[in-house]
C-alpha positions as CSV (number, residue, x, y, z in Angstrom):
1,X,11.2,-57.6,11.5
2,X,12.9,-59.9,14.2
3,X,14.6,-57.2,15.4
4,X,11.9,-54.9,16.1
5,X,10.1,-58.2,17.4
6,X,13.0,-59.1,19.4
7,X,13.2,-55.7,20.7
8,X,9.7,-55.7,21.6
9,X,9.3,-52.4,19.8
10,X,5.5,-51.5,19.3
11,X,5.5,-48.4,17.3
12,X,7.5,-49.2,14.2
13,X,7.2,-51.6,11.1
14,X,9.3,-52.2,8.5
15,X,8.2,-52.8,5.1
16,X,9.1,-54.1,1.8
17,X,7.0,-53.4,-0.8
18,X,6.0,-51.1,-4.2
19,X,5.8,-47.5,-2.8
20,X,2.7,-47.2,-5.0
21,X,0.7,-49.0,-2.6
22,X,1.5,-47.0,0.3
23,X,-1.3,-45.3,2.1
24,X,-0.7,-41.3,1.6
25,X,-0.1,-38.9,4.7
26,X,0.1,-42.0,7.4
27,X,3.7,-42.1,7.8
28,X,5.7,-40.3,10.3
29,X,9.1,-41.6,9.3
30,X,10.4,-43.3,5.9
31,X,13.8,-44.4,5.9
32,X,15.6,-45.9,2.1
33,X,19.0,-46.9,2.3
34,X,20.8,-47.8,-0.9
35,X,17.3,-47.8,-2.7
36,X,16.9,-44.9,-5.0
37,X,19.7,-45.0,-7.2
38,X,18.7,-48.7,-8.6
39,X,15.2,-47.6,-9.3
40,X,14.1,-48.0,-12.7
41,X,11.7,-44.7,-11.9
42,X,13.3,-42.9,-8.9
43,X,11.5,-39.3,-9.2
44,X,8.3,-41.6,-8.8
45,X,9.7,-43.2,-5.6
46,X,10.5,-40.1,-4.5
47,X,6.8,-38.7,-5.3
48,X,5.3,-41.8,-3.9
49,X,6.9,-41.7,-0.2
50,X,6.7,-37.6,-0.4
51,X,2.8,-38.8,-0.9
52,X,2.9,-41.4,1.7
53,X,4.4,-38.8,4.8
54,X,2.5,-37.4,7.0
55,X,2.1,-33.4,6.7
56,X,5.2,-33.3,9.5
57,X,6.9,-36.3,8.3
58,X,10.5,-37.0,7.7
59,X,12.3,-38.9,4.9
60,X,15.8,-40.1,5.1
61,X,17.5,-40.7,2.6
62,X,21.1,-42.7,2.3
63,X,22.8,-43.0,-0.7
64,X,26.6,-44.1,-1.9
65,X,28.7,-41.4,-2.7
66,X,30.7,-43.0,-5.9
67,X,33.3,-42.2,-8.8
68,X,32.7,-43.2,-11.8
69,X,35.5,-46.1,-11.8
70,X,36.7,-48.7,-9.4
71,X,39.9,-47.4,-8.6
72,X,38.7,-44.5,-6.7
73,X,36.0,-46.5,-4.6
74,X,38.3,-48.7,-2.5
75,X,38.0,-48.6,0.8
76,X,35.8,-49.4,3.7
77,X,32.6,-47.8,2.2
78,X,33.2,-49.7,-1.2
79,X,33.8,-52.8,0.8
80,X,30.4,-52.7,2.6
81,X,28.8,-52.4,-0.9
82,X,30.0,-55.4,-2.5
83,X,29.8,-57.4,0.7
């Protein structure tokens, strides 16, 4: 948020909260990053902010791209994830 404030952007918020409570078909842009795969119910998520977009919304979506074990996830990507 203090970026945005800092910014002095106007037409953007950022929000933190169950996507159950979102209002449906008033957003023009929803953005998750690292989110969905630590969801305890993520095809719900996904229906929620499907729900929640406006009819010519966009979602984006960013996710890690991961092996199975530790050994193959070294490097700068791994590094950022564990920071």
């Amino acid at each position: 948020m203090r970026n945005i404030e800092f910014r002095d952007v106007r037409n953007a918020t950022f929000e933190c909260r169950p996507t159950s409570t979102l209002a449906q078909g008033q957003y023009d842009f929803i953005i998750t990053v690292d989110v969905i795969h630590d969801c305890a119910k993520p095809v719900d998520v996904l229906k929620d902010i499907r729900a929640a977009l406006a009819p010519n919304g966009i979602y984006l979506m960013m996710e890690p791209n991961c092996e199975a074990g530790r050994a193959k996830n070294i490097g700068p990507m791994y590094a950022l994830a564990v920071a």
